[in-house]
N, C-alpha and C positions, 0 to 999 in steps of 0.2 A: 580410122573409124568410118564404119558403113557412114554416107549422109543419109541415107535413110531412115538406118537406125537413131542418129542422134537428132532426126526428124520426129521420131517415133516415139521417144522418151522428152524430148525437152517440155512437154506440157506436163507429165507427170510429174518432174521434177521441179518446178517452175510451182506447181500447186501444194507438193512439199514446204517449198522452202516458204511458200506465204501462210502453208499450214504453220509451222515454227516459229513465223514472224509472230502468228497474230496468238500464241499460247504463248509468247515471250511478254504478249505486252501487258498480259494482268497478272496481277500480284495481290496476294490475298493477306492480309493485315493482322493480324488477332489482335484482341483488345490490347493489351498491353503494348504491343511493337506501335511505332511510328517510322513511315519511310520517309530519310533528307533526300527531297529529290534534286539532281544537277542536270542544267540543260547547257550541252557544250562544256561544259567545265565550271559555269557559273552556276550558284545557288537556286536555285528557282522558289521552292516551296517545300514545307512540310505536309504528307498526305499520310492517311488512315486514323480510323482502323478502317478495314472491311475491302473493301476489293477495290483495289487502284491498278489506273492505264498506264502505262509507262510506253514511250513511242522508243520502239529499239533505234539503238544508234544515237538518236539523236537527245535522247534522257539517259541517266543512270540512278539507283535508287541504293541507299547506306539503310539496312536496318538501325534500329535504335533499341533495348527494349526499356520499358520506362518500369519495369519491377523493382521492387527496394532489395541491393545485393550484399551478401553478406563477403565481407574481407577479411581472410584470416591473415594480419601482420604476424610477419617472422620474429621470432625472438629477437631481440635487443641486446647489446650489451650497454648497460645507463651504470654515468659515475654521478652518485648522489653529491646534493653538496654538500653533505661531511665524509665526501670522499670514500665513498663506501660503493663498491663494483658491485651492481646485481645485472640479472637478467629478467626481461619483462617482454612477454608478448601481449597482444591484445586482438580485440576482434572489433570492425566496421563494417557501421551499416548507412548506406548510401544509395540514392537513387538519383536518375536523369531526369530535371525541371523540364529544361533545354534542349531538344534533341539538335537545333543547329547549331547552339553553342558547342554540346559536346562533340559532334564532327569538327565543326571549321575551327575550334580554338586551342584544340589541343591533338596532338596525334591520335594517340591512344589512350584515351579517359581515365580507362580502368589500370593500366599501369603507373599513368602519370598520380593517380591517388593513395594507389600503394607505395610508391616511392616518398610522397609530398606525407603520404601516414609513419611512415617507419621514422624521416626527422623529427616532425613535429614529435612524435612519442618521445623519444632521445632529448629533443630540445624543454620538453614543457617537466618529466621527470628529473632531469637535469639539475630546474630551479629548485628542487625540495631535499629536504633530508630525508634519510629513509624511513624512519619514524611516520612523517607524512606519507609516505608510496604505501605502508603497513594500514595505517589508521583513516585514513582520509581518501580513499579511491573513487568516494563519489564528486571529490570537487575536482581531483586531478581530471576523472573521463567528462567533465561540464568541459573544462578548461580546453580540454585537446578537442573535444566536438567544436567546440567556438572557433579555434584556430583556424579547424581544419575547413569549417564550412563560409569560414571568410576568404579563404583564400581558393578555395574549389568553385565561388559563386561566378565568376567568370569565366568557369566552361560548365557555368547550365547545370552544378550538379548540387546538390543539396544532402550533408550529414546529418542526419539524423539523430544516430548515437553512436558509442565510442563505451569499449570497455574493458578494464583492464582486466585480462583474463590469472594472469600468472607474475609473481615479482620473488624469484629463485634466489638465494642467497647460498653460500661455498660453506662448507661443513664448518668451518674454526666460525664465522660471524652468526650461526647458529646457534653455536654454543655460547658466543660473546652474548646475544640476545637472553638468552638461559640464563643464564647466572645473572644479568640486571635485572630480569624481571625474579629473579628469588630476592634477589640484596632488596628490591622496590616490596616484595611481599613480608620482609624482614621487616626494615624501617615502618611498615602500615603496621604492622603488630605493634612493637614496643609504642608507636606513637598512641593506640587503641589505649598498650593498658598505663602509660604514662596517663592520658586524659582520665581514665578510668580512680586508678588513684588518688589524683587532684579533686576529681568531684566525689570520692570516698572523705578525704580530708576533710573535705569543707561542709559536708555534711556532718561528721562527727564533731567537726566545732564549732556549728551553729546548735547539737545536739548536747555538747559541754558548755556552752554558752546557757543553753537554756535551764541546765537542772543548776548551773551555780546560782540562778537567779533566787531562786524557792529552797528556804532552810528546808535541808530533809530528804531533799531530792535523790539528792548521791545515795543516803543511805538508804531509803529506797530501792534504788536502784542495785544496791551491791546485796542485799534481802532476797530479790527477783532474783538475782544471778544463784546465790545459794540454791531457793527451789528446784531451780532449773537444774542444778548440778545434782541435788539429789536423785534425781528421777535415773542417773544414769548407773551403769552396773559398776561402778568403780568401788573401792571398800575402803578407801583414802581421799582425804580431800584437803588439800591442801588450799586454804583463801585466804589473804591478809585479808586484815581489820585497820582500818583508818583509824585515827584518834579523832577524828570528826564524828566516825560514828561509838563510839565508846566515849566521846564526851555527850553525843547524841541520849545514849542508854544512861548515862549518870544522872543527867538533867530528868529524864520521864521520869525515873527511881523519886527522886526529891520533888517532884510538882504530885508524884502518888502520896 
């Protein structure tokens, strides 16, 4: 190479390369991001939002962003504890407290809580019957958000919520669920008109109770019923007569 030439260019380049240096050292933040900054390898400081220096070489800078993210968990396969195989995904919602906790204390945040979500899910379904996973999903997703954000609070990240999106079950315990809940619709009936009956009974024998008390009642009573049978279209009428009330008629006969 001419010396000349590399005479002639080393101040161009030279002004280059401090043009580069010094467009390397700001770093523009947005609200939500925070930069972990490292000086030589060790932690220095947390900076942003808004435009931070970073001295090339001698700093390096980890975004963070601190938005609350959504996690879609993979389906599951969960053995209930009355032994019953279902499939269950769910969805989490999580955000970064910590932006140095979630660098220095864990690789990578966001996979270490999808993995630490898909047990805990498997572990805390686990403890229920399926009855519970069907009927109870608001106390299951408290249970697994508690879990999850006790044991995440050590790399700076904070669960939010947790919630069970889907709990699939194999065509034969579909059908097994069907027919319990008809046999459970059966038993509510007869139980309906059994209670129904009993308080028919004890009405009509506090209503027998009370015409035995007053001579006259019954027959009364069986008087009513006649009119009322008149009034219908029939052209036969077939009604016993008590001897209570034909000794009733013999009595008025003789007191007339």
């Amino acid at each position: 190479m001419n010396p000349d030439a590399f005479v002639a260019y080393f101040p161009i380049v030279t002004l280059l390369l401090v043009v580069v240096l010094l467009v390397s050292m700001f770093r523009i933040l947005r609200e939500y991001e925070r930069g972990v900054v490292f000086l030589l390898g060790r932690f220095y400081r947390v900076k942003g939002p808004g435009l931070v220096i970073i001295v090339p070489i001698v700093q390096q800078m980890v975004r963070v962003d601190l938005r609350t993210l959504v996690m879609d968990v993979p389906t599951q396969d969960v053995i209930s504890k009355d032994n019953v195989s279902v499939r269950v995904n769910a969805v989490v919602y999580y955000r970064v407290i910590d932006p140095e906790k979630a660098i220095n204390q864990v690789e990578a945040y966001h996979e270490a809580t999808s993995q630490l979500s898909q047990t805990t899910l498997r572990s805390v379904l686990g403890q229920h019957e399926l009855d519970e996973m069907l009927s109870q999903r608001e106390v299951l997703n408290v249970d697994i958000q508690r879990i999850l954000d006790k044991q995440t609070d050590v790399w700076g990240i904070k669960v939010s919520n947790v919630e069970i999106k889907h709990v699939d079950l194999d065509e034969s315990m579909v059908r097994a669920i069907a027919r319990q809940a008809e046999a459970e619709r059966v038993r509510r009936a007869k139980v309906i008109h059994a209670t129904g009956e009993q308080e028919a009974a004890d009405k009509l024998a506090k209503a027998a109770e009370i015409l035995g008390r007053q001579s006259g009642s019954l027959q009364l009573r069986y008087l009513q019923t006649l009119t009322e049978i008149a009034g219908d279209k029939s052209s036969t009428i077939v009604f016993p007569l008590p001897t209570e009330l034909l000794q009733w008629i013999k009595d008025n006969k003789k007191a007339d």
